[in-house]
C-alpha positions in Angstrom: 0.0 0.0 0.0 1.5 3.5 -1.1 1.5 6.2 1.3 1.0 9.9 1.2 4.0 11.6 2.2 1.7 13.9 4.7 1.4 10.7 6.6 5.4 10.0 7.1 6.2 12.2 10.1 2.4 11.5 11.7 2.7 7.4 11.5 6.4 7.3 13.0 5.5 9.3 16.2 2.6 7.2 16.3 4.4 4.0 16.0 7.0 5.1 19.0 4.0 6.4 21.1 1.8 3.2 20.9 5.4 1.4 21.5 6.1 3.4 24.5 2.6 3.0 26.2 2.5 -0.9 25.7 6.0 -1.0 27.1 5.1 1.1 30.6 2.2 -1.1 30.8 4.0 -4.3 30.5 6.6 -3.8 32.8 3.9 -2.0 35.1 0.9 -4.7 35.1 1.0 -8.4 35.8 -2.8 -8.8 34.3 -1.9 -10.4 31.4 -6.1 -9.8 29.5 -5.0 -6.1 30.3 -2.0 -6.2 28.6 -3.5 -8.2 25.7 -6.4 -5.9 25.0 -3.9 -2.7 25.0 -1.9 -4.4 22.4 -5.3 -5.1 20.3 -6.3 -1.8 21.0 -2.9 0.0 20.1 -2.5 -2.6 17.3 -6.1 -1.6 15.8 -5.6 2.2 16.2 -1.9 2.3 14.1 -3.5 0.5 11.4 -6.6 3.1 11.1 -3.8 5.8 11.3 -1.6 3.9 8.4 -4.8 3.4 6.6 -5.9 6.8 6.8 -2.9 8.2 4.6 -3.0 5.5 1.9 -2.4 7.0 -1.5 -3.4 4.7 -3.9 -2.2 4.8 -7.6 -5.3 5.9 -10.2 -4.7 5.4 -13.8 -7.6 6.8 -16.2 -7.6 8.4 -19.9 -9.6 11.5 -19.9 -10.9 13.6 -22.6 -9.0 16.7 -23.1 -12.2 18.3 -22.0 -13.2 16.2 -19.3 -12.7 16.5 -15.8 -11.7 14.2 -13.1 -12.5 13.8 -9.4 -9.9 15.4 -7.2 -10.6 13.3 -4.0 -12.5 10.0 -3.1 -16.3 10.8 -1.5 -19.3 11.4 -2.1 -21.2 13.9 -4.8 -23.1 16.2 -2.4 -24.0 19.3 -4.5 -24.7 19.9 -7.6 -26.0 23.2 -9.2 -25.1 26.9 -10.2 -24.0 29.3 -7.8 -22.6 32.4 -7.8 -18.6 32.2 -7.4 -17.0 35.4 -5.6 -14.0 35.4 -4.9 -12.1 34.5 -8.4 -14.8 34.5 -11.2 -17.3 37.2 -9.8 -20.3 35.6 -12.0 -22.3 32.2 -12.1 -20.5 29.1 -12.3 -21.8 25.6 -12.1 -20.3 23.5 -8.7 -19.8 20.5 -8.1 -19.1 19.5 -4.0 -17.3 16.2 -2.7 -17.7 15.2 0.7 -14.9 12.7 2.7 -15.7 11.1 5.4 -12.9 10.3 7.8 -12.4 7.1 6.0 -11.9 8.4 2.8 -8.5 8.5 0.8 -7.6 12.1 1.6 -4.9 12.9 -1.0 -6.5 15.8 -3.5 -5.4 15.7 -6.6 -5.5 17.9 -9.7 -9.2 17.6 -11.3 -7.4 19.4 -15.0 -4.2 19.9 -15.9 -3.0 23.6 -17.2 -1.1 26.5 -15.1 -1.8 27.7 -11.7 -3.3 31.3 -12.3 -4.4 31.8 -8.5 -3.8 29.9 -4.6 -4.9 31.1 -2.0 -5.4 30.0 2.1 -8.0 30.7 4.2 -8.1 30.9 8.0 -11.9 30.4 9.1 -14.7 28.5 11.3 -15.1 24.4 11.4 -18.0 23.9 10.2 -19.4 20.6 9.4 -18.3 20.2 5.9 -21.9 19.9 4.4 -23.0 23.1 6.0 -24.1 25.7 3.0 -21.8 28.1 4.2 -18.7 25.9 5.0 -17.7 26.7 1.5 -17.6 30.4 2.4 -16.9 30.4 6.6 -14.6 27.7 7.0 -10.6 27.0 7.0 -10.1 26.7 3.1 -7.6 27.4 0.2 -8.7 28.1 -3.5 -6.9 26.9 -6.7 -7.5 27.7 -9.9 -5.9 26.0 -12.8 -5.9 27.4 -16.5 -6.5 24.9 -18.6 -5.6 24.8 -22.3 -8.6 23.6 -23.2 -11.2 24.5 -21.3 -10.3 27.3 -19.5 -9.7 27.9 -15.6 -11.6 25.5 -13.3 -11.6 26.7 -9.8 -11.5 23.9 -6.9 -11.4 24.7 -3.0 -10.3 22.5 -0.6 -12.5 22.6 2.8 -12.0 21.8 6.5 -14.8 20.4 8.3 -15.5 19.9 11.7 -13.0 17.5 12.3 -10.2 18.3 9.8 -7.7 20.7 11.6 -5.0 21.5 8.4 -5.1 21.8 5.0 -1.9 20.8 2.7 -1.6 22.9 -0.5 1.2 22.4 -2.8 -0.2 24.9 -5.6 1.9 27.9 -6.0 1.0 30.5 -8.9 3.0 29.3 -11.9 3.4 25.8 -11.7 1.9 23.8 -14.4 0.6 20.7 -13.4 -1.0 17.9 -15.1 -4.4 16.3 -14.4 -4.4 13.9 -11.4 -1.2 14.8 -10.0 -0.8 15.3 -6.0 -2.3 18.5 -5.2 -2.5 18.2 -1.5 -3.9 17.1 1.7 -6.6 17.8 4.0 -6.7 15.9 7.5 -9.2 14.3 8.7 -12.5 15.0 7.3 -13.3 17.2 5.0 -14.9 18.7 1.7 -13.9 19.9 -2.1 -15.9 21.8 -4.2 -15.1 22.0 -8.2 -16.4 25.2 -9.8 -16.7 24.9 -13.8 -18.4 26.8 -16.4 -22.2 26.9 -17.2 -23.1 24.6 -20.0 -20.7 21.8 -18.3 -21.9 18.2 -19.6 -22.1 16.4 -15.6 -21.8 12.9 -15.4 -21.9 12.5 -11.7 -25.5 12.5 -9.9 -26.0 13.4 -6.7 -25.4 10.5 -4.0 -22.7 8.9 -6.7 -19.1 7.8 -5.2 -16.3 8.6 -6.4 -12.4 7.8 -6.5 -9.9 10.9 -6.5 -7.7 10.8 -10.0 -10.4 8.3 -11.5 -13.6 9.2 -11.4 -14.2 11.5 -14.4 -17.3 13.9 -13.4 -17.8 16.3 -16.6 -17.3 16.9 -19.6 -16.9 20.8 -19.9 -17.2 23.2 -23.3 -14.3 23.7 -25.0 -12.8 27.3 -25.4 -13.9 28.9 -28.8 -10.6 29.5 -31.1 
């Protein structure tokens, strides 16, 4: 099983925590069904926390016009909204929610050049609040893409999630599925493309970041 590099530093001081604590309690306990259920416990809980940062590898052949899922979840939202802070006009969204046992890893839904990233300190909300999207901890991306234009996508803290990994810095050009960050522990992305976008997800669908391919949007007139 691959692992996101976010997880690295988080697993290791696990491991030598959950090592420390069944060590004190074996050289501090003679009940030996004590000592077995902490090591089932401890046992149980590092696996959750290795399993938690999996990154599994997604192969998919997209359209040059379509657009893939950036994270693993469920299709929450769907409709047209107006977007403020980068377009300033109507754009069609799609929202993804993650539960805690979700692949986390966000990856890019297009490929093109980073035109705008930006973070956001806010609330917690819980992620399927209508306002998380606007209130909450949050950074925006945009990517240009050759093709279709910029697609917008915002990564979203919820109620549990307490940081948000961006790797997106203005200028990079990145290609479509690559890493694109992290966000721990529960959480939400929204997807902002333009009006007229062919979906193919339906509300309630699931889907697998880097695989899934959710819409097909219009191409740029030449």
């Amino acid at each position: 099983m691959n692992l996101h590099k976010e997880g690295y530093r988080i697993i290791a001081w696990s491991f030598l925590l959950i090592m420390a604590l069944n060590i004190l309690l074996y050289r501090h306990t003679d009940i030996l069904w004590l000592k077995y259920f902490f090591s089932a416990i401890s046992l149980i809980a590092f696996m959750l926390i290795v399993y938690f940062f999996r990154f599994p590898a997604r192969y998919v052949k997209a359209k040059s016009n379509e657009v893939i899922a950036p994270v693993d979840g469920k299709v929450v939202v769907i409709e047209e909204v107006f977007e403020p802070e980068f377009f300033k006009e109507k754009r069609l969204q799609i929202s993804i929610f993650m539960s805690p046992l979700n692949v986390h890893a966000t990856r890019y839904p297009v490929g093109g050049k980073v035109v705008y990233s930006k973070y956001y300190k806010g609330k917690h909300l819980v992620a399927w609040h209508p306002k998380s999207s606007e209130l909450n901890e949050r950074t925006t991306i945009v990517v240009d893409n050759p093709v279709i234009g910029p697609v917008l996508f915002r990564q979203i803290a919820g109620a549990v999630a307490r940081r948000i990994e961006n790797y997106s810095k203005v200028g990079d050009i990145v290609e479509q599925t690559a890493d694109a960050g992290f966000i721990k522990f529960g959480s939400r992305v929204d997807v902002f493309l333009p009006l007229g976008t062919d979906v193919y997800a339906v509300i309630g669908d699931k889907t697998r970041g880097g695989e899934t391919i959710i819409a097909g949007c219009p191409e740029l007139k030449k």
